[in-house]
BAFI-3210 file (N, C-alpha, C; in Angstrom, 3 decimals, decimal comma, padded with zeros to 6 digits):
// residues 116
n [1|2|3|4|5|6|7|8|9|10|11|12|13|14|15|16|17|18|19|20|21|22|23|24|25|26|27|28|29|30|31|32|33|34|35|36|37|38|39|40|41|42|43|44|45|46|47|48|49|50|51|52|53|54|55|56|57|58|59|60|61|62|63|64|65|66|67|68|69|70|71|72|73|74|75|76|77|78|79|80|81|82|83|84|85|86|87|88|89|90|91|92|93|94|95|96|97|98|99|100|101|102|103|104|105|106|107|108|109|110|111|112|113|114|115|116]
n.u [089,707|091,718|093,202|095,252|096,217|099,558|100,631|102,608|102,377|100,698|101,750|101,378|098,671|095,068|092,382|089,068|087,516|089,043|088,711|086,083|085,703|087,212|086,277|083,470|081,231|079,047|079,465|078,773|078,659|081,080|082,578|080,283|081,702|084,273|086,488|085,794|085,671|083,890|084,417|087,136|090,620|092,423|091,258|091,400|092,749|090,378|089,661|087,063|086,098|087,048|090,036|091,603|094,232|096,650|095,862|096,589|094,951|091,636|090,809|091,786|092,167|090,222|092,478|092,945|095,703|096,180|096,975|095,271|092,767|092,507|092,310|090,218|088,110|088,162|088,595|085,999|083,999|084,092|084,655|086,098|088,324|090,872|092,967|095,835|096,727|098,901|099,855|101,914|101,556|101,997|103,888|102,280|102,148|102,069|103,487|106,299|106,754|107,617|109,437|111,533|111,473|112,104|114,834|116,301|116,674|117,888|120,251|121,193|121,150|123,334|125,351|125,681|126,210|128,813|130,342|130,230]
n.v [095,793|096,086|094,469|093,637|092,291|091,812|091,552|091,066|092,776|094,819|096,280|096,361|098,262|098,520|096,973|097,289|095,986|094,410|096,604|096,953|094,428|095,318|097,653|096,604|097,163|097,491|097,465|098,985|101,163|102,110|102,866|105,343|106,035|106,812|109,454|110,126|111,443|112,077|113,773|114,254|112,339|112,124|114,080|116,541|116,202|115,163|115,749|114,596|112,431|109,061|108,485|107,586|105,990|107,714|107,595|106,764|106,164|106,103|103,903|102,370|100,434|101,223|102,080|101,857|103,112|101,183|103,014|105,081|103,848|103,257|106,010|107,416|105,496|105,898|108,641|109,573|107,357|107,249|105,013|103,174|101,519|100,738|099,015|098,047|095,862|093,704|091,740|089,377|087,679|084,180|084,119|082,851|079,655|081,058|083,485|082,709|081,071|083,113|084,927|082,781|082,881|085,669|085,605|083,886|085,238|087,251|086,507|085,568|087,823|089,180|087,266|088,022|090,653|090,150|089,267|090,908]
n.w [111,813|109,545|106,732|103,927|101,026|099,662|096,325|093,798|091,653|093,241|094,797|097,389|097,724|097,637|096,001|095,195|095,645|098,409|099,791|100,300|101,819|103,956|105,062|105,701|103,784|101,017|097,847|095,629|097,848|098,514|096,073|096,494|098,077|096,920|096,036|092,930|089,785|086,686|084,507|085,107|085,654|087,837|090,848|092,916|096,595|098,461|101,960|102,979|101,287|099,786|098,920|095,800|094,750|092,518|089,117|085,876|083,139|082,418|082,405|084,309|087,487|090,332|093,060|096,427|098,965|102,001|104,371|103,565|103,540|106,516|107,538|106,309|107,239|110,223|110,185|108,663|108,661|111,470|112,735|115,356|116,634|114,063|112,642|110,916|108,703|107,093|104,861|103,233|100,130|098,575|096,306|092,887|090,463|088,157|088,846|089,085|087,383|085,635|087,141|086,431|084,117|083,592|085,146|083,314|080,956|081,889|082,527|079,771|078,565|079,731|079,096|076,429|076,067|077,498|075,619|073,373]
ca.u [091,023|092,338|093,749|095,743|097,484|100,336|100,846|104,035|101,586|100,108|102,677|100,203|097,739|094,180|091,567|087,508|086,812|089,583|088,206|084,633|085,776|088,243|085,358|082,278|080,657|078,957|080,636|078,028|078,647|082,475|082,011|079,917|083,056|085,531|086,704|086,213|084,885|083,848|085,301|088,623|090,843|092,767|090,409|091,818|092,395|089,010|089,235|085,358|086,255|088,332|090,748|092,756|096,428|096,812|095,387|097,254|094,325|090,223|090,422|092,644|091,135|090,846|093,481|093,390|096,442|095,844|096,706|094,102|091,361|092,549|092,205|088,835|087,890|088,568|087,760|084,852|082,968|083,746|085,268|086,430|089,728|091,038|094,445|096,143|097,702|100,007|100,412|103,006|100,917|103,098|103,668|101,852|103,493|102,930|104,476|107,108|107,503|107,534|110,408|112,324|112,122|113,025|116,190|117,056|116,642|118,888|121,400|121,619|121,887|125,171|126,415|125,605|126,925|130,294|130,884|130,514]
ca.v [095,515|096,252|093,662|094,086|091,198|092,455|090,831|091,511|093,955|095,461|097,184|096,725|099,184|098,006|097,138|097,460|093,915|094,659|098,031|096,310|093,897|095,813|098,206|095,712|098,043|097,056|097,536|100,313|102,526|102,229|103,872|106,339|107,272|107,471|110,850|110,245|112,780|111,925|114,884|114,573|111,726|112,854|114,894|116,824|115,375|115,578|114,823|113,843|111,310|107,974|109,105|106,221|106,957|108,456|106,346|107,389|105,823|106,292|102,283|102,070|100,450|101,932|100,961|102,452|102,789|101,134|104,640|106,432|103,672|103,308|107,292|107,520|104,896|106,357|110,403|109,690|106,549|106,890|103,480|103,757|101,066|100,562|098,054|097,692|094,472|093,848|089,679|089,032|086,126|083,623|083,930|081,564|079,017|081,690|084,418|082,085|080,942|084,935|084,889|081,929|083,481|086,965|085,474|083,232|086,004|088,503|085,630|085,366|089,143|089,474|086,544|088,321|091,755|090,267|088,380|092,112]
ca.w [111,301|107,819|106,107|102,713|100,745|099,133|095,694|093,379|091,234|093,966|095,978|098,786|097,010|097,870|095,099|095,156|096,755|099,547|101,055|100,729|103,030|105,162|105,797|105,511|103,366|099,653|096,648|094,983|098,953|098,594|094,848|096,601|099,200|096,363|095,382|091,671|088,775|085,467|083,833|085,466|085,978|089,112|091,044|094,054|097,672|099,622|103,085|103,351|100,264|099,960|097,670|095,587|094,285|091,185|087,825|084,422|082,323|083,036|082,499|085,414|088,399|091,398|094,183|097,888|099,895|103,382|105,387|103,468|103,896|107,819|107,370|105,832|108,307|111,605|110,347|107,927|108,910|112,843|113,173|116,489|116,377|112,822|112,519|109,223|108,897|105,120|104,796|102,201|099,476|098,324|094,700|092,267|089,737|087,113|089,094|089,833|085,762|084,994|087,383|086,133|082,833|083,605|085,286|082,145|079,898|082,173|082,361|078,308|077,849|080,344|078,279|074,776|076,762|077,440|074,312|072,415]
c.u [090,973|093,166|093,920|096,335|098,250|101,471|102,119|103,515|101,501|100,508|101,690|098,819|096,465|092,763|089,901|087,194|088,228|088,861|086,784|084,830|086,313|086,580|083,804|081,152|080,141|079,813|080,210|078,815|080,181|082,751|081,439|080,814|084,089|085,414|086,877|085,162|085,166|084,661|086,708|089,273|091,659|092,313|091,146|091,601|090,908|089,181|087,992|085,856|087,377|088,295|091,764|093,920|095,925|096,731|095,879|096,137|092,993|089,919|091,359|091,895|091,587|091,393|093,593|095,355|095,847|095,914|095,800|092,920|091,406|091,705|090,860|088,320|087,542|087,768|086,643|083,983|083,118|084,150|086,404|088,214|089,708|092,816|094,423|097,042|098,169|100,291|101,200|102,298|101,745|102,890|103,183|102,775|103,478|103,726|106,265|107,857|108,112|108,934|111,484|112,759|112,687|114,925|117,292|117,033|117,607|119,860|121,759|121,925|122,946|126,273|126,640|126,564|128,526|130,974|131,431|131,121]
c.v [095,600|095,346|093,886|092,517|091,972|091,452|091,580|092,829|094,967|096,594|097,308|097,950|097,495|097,906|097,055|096,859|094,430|095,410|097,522|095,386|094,192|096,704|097,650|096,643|097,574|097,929|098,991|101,209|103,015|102,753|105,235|107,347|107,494|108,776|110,277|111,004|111,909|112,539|115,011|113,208|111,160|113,815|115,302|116,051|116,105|114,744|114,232|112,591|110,089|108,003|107,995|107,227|106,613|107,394|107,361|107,397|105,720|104,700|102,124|101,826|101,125|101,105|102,255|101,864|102,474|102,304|105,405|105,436|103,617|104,644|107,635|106,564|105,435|108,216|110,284|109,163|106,246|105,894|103,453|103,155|100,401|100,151|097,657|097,013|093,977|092,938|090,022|087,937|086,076|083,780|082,315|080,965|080,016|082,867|083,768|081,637|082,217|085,114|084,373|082,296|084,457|086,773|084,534|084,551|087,095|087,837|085,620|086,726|089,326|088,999|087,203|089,503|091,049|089,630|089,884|093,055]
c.w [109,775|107,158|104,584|102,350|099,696|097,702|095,146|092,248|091,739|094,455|096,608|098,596|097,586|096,929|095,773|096,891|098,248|100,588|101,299|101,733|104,100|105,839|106,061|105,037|101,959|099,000|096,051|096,365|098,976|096,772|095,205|097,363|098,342|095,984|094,265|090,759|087,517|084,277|084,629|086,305|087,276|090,091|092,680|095,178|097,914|100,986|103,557|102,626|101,014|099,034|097,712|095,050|093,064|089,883|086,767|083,170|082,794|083,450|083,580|086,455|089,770|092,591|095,222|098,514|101,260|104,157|104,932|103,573|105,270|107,999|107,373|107,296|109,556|111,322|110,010|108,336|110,798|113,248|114,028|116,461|114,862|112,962|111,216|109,065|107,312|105,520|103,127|101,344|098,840|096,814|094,102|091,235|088,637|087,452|088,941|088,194|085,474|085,343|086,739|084,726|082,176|083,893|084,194|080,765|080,316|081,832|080,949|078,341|078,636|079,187|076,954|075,335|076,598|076,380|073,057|072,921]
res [x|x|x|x|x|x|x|x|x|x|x|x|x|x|x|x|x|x|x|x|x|x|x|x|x|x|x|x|x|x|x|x|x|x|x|x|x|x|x|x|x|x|x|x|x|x|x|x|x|x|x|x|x|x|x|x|x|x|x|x|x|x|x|x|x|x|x|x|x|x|x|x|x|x|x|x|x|x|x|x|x|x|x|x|x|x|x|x|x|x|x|x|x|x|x|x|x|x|x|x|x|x|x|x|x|x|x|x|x|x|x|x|x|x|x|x]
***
């Protein structure tokens, strides 16, 4: 089974430590299944590989979608039943401040908006 938690960052994208545990695999061997190139920061699909979604910046970490580690899973490593299960985690109090202050800060600019 595949298990994802799906933070407000995340969009359900799957980091390092996830696919190491979804596939019970170390951390260095799941490095060795990514499709990634030194010289190139987007490196074509490979179906042998587990290929993450698209990084803008080399410092960008890498994040699996669940259908391509199910994917990899099942074609690459043989893993006969593979279930991909997406839990919703509850936001924390600073997601939850972040919120409270995005919606006091939209609320003032309407008010400044309809005043001008």
């Amino acid at each position: 089974m595949i298990e994802t938690d799906t933070g407000t960052g995340s969009h359900g994208l799957m980091d390092i430590e996830a696919v190491q545990k979804a596939l019970n695999r170390s951390r260095a061997s799941i490095y060795r299944y990514a499709n990634t190139d030194p010289t190139c920061l987007n490196p074509a699909y490979n179906p042998q590989r587990l290929n993450p979604e698209l990084r803008l910046r080399k410092d960008d970490p890498l994040l699996f979608h669940p259908n391509e580690v199910a994917r990899f899973a099942t074609e690459v490593l043989k893993i006969k039943q593979v279930m991909i299960e997406v839990r919703e985690v509850p936001p924390t109090p600073t997601q939850e401040l972040l919120q409270a202050i995005l919606l006091e800060l939209q609320t003032i600019h309407q008010l400044l908006k309809a005043r001008y």
